[in-house]
N, C-alpha and C positions, 0 to 999 in steps of 0.2 A: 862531796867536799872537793874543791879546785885548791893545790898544792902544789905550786911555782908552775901555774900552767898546766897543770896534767888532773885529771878527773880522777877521783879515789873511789871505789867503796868501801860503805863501813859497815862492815856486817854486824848482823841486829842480832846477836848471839853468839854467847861463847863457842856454845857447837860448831855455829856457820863461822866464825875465826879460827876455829884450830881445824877446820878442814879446808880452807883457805891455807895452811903453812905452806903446801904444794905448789901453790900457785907461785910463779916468778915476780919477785917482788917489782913495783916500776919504778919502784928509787931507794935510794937507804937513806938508813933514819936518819942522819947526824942531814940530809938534803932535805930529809919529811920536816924536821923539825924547826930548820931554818926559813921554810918556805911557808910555817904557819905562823914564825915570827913575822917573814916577812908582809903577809898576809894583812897582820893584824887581828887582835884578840877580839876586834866585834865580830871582823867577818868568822872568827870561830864558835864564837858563842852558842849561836845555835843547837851545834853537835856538840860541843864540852856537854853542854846542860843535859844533855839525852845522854851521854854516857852518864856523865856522874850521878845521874838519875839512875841507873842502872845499875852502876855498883855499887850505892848504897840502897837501893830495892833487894839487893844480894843475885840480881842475874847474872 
């Protein structure tokens, strides 16, 4: 996902996210979260769908 310019990963599980904490974050959130407003909610759509696919799957 591309977030004000910068590439993210999103890792495909919980496991693969909490061993990711280590890693240096490449922005904070209050910049993550502005950058997927700025974005726009279609170009989000994609990966919302696949998350929230996934927390209500219960992964």
């Amino acid at each position: 996902m591309r977030v004000a310019g910068e590439v993210l990963v999103l890792r495909p599980s919980f496991a693969a996210l909490v061993a990711a904490e280590g890693e240096p974050a490449p922005m904070a959130r209050v910049d993550f979260a502005e950058g997927v407003a700025a974005g726009g909610l279609a170009a989000a759509t994609p990966v919302l769908r696949v998350l929230v696919g996934q927390i209500l799957a219960g992964r």
